[in-house]
C-alpha positions as CSV (number, residue, x, y, z in Angstrom):
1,X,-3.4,25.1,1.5
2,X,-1.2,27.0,4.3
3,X,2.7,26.6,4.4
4,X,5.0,24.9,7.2
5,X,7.5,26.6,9.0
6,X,11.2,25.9,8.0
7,X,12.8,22.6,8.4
8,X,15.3,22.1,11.2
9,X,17.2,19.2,9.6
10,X,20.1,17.4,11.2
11,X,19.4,19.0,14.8
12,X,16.0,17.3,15.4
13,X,17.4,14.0,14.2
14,X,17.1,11.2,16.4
15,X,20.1,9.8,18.4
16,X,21.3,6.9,16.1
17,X,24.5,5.3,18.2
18,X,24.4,2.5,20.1
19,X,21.4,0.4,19.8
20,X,20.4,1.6,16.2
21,X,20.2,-2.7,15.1
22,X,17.4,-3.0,18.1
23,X,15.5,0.0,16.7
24,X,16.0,-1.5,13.0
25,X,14.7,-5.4,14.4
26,X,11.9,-3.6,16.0
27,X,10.9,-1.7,12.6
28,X,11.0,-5.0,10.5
29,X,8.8,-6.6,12.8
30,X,6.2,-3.7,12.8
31,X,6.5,-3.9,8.9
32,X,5.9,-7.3,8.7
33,X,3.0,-6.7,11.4
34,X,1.4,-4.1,8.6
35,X,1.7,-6.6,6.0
36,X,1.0,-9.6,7.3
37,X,-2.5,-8.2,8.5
38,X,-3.5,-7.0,4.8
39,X,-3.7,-10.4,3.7
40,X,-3.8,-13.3,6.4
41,X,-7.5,-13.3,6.9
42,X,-8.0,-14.3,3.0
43,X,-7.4,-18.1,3.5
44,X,-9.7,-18.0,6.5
45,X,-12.4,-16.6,5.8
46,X,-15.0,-19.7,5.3
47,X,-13.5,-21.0,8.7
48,X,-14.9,-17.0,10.1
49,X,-18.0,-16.7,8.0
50,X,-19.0,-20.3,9.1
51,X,-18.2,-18.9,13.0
52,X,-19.4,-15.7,12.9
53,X,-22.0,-15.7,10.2
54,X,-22.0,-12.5,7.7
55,X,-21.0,-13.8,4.2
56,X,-22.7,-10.8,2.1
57,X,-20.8,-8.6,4.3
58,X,-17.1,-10.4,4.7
59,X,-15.4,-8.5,2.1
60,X,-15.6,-5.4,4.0
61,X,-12.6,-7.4,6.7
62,X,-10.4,-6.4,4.2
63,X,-11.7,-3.1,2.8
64,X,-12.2,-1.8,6.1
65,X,-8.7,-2.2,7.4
66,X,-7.1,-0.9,4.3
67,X,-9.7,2.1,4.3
68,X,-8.4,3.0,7.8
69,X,-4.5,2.6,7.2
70,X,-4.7,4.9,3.8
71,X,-7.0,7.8,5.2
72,X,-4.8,7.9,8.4
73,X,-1.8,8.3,6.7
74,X,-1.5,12.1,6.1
75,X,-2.4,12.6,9.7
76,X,0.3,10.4,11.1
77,X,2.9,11.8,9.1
78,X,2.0,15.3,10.3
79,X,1.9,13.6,13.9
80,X,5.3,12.6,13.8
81,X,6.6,15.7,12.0
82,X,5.1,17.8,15.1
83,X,5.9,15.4,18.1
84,X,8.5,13.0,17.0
85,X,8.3,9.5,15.4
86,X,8.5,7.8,18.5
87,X,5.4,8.6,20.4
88,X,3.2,8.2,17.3
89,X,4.9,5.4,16.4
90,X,4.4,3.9,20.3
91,X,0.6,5.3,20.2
92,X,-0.2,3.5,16.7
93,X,1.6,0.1,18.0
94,X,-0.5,0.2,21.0
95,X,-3.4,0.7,19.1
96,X,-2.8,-1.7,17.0
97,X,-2.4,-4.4,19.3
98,X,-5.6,-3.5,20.8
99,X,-7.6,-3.9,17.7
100,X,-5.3,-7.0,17.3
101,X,-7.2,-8.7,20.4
102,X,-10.7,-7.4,20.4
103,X,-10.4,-9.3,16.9
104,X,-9.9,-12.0,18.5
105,X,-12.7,-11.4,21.0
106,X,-15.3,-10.8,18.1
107,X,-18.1,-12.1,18.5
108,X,-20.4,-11.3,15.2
109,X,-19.1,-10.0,11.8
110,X,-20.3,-6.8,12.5
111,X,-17.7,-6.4,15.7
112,X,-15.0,-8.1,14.2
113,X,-15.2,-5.2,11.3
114,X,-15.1,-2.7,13.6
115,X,-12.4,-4.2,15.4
116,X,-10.3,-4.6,12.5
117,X,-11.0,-0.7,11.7
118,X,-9.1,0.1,15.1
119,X,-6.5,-2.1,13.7
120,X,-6.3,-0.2,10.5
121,X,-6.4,3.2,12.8
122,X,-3.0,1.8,14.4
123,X,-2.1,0.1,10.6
124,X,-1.3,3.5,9.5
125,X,1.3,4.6,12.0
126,X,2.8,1.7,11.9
127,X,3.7,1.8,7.4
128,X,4.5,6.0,7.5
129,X,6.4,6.2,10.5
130,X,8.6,3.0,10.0
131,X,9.3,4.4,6.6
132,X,10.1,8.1,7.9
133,X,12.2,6.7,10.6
134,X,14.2,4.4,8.2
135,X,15.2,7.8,6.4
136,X,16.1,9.1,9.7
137,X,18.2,6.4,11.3
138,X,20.9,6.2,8.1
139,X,22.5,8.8,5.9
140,X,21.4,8.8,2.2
141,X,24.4,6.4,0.6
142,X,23.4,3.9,3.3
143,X,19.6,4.3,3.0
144,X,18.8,1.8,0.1
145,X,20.0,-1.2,2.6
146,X,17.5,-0.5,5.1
147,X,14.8,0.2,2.3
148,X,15.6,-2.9,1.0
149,X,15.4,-4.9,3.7
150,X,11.5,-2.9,4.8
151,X,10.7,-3.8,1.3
152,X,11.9,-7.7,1.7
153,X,9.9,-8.0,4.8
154,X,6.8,-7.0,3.0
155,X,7.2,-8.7,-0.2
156,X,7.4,-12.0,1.9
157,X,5.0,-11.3,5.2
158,X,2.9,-10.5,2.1
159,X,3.4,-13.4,0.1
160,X,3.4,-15.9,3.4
161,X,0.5,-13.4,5.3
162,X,-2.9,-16.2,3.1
163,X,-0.8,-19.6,3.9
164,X,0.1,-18.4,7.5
165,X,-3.8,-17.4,7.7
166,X,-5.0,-20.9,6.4
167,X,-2.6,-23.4,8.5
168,X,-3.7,-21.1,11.9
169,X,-7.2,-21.7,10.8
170,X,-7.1,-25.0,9.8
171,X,-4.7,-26.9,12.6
172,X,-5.3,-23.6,15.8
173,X,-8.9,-21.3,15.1
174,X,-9.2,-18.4,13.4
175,X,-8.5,-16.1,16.2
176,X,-5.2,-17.3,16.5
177,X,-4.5,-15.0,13.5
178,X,-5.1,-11.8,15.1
179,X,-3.2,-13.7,18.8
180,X,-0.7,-14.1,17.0
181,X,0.3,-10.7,17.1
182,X,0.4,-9.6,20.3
183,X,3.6,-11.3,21.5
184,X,5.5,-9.7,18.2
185,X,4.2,-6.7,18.4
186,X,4.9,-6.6,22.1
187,X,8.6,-7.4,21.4
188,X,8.8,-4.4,18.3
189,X,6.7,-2.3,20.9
190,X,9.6,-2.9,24.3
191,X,12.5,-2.4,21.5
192,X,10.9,1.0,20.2
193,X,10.2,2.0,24.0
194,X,14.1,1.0,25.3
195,X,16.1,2.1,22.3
196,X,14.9,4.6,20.4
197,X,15.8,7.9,22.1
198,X,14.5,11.7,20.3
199,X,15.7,14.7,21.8
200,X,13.3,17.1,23.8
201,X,11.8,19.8,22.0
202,X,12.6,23.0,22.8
203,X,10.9,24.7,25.8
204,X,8.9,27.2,25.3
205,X,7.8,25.9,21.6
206,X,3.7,24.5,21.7
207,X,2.7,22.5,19.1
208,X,0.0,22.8,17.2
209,X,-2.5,20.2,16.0
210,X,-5.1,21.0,13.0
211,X,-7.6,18.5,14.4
212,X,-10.4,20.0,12.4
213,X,-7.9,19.3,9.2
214,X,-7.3,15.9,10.5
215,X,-11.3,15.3,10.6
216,X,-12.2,16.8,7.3
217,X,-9.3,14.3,5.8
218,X,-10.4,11.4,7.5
219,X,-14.0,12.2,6.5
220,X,-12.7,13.1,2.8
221,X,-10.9,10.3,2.1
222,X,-13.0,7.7,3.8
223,X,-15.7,8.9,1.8
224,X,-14.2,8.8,-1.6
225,X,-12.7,5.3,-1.5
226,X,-15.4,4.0,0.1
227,X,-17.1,5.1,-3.3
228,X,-14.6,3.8,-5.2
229,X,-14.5,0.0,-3.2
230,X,-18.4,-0.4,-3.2
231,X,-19.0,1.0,-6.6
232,X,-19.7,-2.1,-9.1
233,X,-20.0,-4.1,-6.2
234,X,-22.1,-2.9,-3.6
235,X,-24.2,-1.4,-5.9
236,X,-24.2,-0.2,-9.3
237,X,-21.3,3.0,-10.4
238,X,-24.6,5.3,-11.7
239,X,-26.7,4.4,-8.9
240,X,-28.2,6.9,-6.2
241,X,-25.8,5.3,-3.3
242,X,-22.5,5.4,-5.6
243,X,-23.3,9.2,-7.1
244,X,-24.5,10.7,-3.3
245,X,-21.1,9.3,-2.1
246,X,-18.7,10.9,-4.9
247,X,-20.7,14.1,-4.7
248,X,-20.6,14.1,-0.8
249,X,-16.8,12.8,-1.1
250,X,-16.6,16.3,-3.7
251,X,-18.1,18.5,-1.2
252,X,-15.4,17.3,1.4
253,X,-13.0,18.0,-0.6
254,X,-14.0,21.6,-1.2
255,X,-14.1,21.5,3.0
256,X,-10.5,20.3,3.1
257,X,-8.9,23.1,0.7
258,X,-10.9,25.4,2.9
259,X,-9.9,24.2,6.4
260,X,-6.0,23.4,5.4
261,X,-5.7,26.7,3.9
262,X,-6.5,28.8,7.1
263,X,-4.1,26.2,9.4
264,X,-1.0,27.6,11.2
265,X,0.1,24.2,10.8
266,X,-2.2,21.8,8.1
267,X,-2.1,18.0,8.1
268,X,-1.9,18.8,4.2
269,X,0.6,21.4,3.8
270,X,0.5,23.2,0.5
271,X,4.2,22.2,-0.5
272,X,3.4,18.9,-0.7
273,X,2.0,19.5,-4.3
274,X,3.8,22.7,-5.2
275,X,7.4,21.0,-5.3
276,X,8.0,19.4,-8.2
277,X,10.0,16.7,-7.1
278,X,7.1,16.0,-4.3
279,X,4.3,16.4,-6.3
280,X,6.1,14.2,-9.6
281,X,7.2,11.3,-7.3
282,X,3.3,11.3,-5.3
283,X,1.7,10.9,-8.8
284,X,4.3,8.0,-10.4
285,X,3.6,6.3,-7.3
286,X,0.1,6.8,-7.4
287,X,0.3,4.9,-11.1
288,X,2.5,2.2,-9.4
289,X,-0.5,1.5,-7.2
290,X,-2.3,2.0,-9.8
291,X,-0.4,-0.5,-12.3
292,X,-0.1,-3.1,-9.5
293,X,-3.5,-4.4,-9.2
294,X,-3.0,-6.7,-12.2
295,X,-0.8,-9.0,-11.2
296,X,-1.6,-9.0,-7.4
297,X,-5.7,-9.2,-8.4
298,X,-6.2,-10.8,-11.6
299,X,-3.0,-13.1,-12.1
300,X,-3.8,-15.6,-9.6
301,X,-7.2,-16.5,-11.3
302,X,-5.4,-16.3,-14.9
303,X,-3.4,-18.8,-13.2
304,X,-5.9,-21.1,-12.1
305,X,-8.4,-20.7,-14.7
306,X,-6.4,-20.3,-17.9
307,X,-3.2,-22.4,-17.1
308,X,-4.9,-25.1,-14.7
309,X,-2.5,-24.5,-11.8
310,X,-3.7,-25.4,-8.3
311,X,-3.8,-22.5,-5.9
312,X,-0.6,-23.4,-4.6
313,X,1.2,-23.3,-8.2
314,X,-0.6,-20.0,-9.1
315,X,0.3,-18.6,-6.1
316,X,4.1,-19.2,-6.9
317,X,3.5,-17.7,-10.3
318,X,2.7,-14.2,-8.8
319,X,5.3,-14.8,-5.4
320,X,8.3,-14.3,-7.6
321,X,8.2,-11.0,-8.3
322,X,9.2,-10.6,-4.8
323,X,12.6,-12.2,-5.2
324,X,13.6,-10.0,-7.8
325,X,11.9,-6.6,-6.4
326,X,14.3,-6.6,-3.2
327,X,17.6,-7.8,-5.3
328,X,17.1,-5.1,-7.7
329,X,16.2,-2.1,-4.8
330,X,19.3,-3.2,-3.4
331,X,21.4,-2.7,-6.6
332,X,19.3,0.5,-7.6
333,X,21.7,2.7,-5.7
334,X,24.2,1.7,-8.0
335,X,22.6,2.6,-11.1
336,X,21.1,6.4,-9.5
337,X,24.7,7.5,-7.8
338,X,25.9,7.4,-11.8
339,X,22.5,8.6,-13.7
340,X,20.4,10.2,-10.9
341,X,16.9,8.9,-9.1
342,X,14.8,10.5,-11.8
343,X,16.6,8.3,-14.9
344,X,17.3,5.3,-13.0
345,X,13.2,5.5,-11.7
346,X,12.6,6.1,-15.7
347,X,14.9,3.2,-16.3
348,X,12.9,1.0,-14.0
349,X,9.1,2.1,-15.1
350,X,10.1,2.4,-18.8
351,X,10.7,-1.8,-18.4
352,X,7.8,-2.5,-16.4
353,X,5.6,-0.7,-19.2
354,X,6.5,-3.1,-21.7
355,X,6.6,-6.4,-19.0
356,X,3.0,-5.5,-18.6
357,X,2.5,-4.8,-22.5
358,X,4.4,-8.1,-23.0
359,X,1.6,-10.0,-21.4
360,X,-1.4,-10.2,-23.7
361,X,1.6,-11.5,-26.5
362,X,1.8,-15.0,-24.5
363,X,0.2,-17.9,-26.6
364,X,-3.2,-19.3,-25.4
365,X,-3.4,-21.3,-23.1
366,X,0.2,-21.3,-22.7
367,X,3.0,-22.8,-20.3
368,X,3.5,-21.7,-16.2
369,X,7.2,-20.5,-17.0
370,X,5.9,-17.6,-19.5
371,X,4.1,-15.3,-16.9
372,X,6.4,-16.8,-14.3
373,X,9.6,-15.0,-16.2
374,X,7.5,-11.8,-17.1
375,X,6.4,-11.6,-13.0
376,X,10.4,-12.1,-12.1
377,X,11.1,-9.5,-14.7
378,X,8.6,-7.2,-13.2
379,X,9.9,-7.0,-10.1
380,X,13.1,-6.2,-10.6
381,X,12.1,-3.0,-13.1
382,X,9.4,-2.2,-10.3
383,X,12.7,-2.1,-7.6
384,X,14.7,0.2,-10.2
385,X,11.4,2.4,-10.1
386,X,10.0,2.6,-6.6
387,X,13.3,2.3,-4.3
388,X,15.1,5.7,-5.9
389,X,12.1,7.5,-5.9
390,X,11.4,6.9,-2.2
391,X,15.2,7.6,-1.3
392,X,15.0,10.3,-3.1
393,X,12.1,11.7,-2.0
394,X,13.1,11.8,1.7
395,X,16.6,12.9,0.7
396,X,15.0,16.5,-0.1
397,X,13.6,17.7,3.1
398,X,14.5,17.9,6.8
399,X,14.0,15.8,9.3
400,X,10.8,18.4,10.1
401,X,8.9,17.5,6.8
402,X,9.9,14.1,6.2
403,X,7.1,12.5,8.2
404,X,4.6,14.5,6.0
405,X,6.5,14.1,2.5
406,X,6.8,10.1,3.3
407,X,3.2,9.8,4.5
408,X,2.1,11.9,0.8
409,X,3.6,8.9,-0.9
410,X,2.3,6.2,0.9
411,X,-1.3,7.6,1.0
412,X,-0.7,8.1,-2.5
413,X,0.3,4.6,-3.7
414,X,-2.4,3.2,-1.3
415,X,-5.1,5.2,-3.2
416,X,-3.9,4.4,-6.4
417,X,-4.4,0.6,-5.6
418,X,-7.8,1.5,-5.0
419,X,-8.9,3.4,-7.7
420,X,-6.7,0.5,-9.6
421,X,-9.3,-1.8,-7.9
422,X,-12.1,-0.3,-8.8
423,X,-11.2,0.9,-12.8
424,X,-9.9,-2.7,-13.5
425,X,-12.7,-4.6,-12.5
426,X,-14.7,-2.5,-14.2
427,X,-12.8,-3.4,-16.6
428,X,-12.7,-7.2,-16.3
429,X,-16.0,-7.3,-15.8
430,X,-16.6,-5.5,-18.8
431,X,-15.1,-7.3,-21.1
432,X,-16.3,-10.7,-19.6
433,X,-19.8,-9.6,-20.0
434,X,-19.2,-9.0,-23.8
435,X,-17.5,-12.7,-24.2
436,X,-19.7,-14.3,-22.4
437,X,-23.1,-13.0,-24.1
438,X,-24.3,-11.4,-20.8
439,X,-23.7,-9.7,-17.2
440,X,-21.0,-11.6,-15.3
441,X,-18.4,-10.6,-13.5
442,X,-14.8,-12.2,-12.4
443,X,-15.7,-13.7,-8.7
444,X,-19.2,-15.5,-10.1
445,X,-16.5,-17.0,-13.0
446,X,-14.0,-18.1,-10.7
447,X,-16.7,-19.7,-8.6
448,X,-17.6,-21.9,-11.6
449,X,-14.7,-22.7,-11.9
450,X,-13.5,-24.2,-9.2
451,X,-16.6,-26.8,-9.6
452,X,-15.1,-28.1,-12.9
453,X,-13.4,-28.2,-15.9
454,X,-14.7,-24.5,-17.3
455,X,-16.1,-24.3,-21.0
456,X,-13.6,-23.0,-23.2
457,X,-15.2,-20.0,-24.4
458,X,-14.8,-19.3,-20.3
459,X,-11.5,-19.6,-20.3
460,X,-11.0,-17.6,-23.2
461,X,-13.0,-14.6,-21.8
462,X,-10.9,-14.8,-18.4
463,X,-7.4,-14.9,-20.8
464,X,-9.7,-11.5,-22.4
465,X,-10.5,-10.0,-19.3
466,X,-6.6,-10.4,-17.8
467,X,-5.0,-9.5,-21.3
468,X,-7.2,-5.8,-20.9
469,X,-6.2,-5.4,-17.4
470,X,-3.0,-5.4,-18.1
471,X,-2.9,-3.3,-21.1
472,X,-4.1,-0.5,-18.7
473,X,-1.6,-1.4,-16.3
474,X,0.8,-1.0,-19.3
475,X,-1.1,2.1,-19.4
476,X,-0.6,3.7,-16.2
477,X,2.8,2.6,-16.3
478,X,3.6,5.1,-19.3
479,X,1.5,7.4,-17.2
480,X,4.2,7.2,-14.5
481,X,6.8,7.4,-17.0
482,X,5.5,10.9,-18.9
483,X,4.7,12.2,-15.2
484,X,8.9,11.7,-14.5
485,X,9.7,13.3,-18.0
486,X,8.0,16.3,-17.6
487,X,6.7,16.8,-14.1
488,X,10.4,15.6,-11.9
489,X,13.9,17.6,-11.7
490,X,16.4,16.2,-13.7
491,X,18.7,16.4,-10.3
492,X,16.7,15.9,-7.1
493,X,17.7,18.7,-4.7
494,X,19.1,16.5,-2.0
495,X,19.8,18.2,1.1
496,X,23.5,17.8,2.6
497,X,23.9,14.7,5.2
């Protein structure tokens, strides 16, 4: 893949006096926009199915979007590298809010899908360039508050994204979800507009766009995790559909390499992969991704089915992770300023290994409290791991590359929740099948469920299922760990402030 020119750090910065806490009010609420949208529509969707019609296909509300956000990713981040974070992040708000109403406007499944793709489309400007910009707005010793505070505004829009999504449903109508976002998006949209000032480029300099890059990523990546969500769902993983998508998703890829190596300018520059400290930090958070499936996917029906909790209690179970994840981001900086990103990010993924190893120790059935302590301790080794490595990740590169390097991560993460997605289910499914005598899978379980008291030997293969799950999330967490050892600098090369 081609190189980039040279980064012009400090000089291409954007203007940070005066009304830096507008800009910083106007990022929260785009974040919480971008996370609030990947999970309100779960609570509602009988009230949309039994509107709209389209059970068999309803699934694809959520897949669609979050297909959309991750394969736009690289391409945003090279956006706002090339023409500033401002106008992309404008252009994706706008966007945004447009899918955000013809949403509400749907009127069949099949629109409101496509309508929540155009969200997606504006979804992905809205995670990288928040994230770039929150690099650019603070030096590096002040940089873990306002990571801290993005990463408390997802945990809880994420957390409070299903209940929102079910009271709007139940007491308003459905559409009121996607409404709903138009006046705070508005309000992020004005403050972005009226206080964020980037200086001019320089006359005389023409920017560059790889569109045909940009296409053969979109149609790469689109491919491939579409493989990877439908696969043992859709259809079966050795079926003609599953094997013509990996192998067309393959050929795409060969078509990327191709088209990014002869780019002035690539969406997918080359150093991306071939600095260590890039390329080490993209694959550990690929395994975070990766590793976090299990609790956010499997915990809530472990919760249900194993420990009898109503959805309300299981849902607490898995929320508290996010209490300790933004207390122990915040602290992080304390540990890496005396050990370094690399060790403190060790420190953090080391822990969450054996959290997740912990888990198929607790006694059957057991009590709430146990998984409820192993979630809180989770979170705070996953804040020791992920904040450092972001901070430190930006803290390498110029204001020129950081749109790109930051987008790398997220697209990376994003992917790895949906290979995680895909491998873990398998694996659930899997080992249910082999419990139960027969071809099952989690959702048909879970359905019974909820009907009755479920047969113990059900139970018991669900408790089976989750204990596997997160053995390989135990697994992937070493991953990330070995990937740090070997792969990352001892010392980050931070740039000077």
């Amino acid at each position: 893949m081609g190189s980039t020119r040279p980064a012009t750090h400090e000089a291409a910065r954007p203007a940070t006096t005066g009304r830096r806490g507008a800009v910083v009010a106007a990022l929260m609420l785009s974040m919480a926009l971008a996370a609030l949208d990947a999970t309100i529509v779960s609570t509602a969707v009988p009230q949309i199915v039994g509107d709209l019609g389209g059970f068999s296909v309803f699934s694809w509300l959520f897949s669609g979007y979050l297909l959309a956000v991750t394969v736009t990713l690289p391409v945003y981040g090279k956006l706002s590298d090339t023409f500033g974070r401002k106008p992309v992040l404008v252009a994706g708000s706008v966007l945004f809010l447009l899918g955000s109403l013809l949403c509400a406007l749907a009127w069949n499944m099949g629109a409101l899908i496509a309508f929540r793709v155009v969200q997606g489309l504006g979804g992905g400007a809205l995670q990288g360039t928040v994230q770039t910009l929150a690099a650019d707005l603070y030096p590096l010793k002040d940089r873990p508050k306002i990571q801290s505070k993005l990463s408390t505004v997802w945990a809880v829009s994420a957390v409070a994204g299903p209940g929102l999504g079910g009271v709007l449903a139940a007491y308003a109508d459905w559409r009121w979800i996607f409404l709903v976002n138009l006046p705070i998006g508005a309000v992020a949209l004005w403050l972005i507009a009226r206080h964020l000032h980037e200086p001019q480029r320089e006359k005389g300099t023409h920017a560059r766009v790889d569109w045909a890059g940009s296409l053969a990523v979109f149609a790469c990546g689109g491919v491939l995790l579409i493989a990877l969500v439908q696969g043992g769902v859709a259809w079966p993983w050795l079926s003609a559909p599953s094997l013509a998508l990996f192998a067309t998703g393959l050929a795409l890829v060969a078509v990327v390499v191709l088209v990014e190596r002869r780019a002035a300018e690539p969406i997918i520059p080359g150093w991306v992969w071939r600095r260590r400290t890039i390329a080490a930090v993209n694959l550990a958070l690929g395994a975070l991704g990766l590793l976090m499936v299990a609790p956010t996917v499997f915990l809530p029906t472990y919760a249900q089915s194993v420990l009898g909790l109503a959805p309300v209690a299981a849902g607490f179970v898995l929320s508290v992770w996010t209490l300790s994840w933004p207390v122990s981001a915040a602290l992080s900086q304390h540990v890496y300023r005396r050990i370094g990103f690399r060790n403190t990010a060790m420190l953090g993924i080391g822990a969450a290994a054996l959290i997740l190893f912990a888990f198929p120790f607790l006694p059957y059935p057991g009590r709430a409290w146990q998984p409820t302590l192993l979630m809180l301790l989770l979170g705070a080794a996953l804040g020791l791991f992920q904040l450092p490595l972001i901070v430190g990740v930006q803290s390498t590169v110029g204001w020129a590359e950081r749109g790109t390097t930051t987008a790398s991560v997220l697209f990376c993460r994003q992917t790895g929740q949906t290979i995680g997605a895909a491998v873990f289910g398998a694996i659930a499914n899997g080992v249910l099948a082999a419990r139960l005598g027969g071809a099952s899978d989690l959702d048909s379980v879970t359905r019974a469920l909820a009907s009755g008291t479920a047969p113990e030997v059900t139970r018991r293969a669900i408790a089976d299922a989750v204990d596997a799950v997160y053995l390989g999330a135990s697994c992937a967490a070493a991953l990330a760990f070995l990937v740090l050892l070997f792969l990352a600098p001892r010392k980050f090369p931070v740039l000077t402030d």
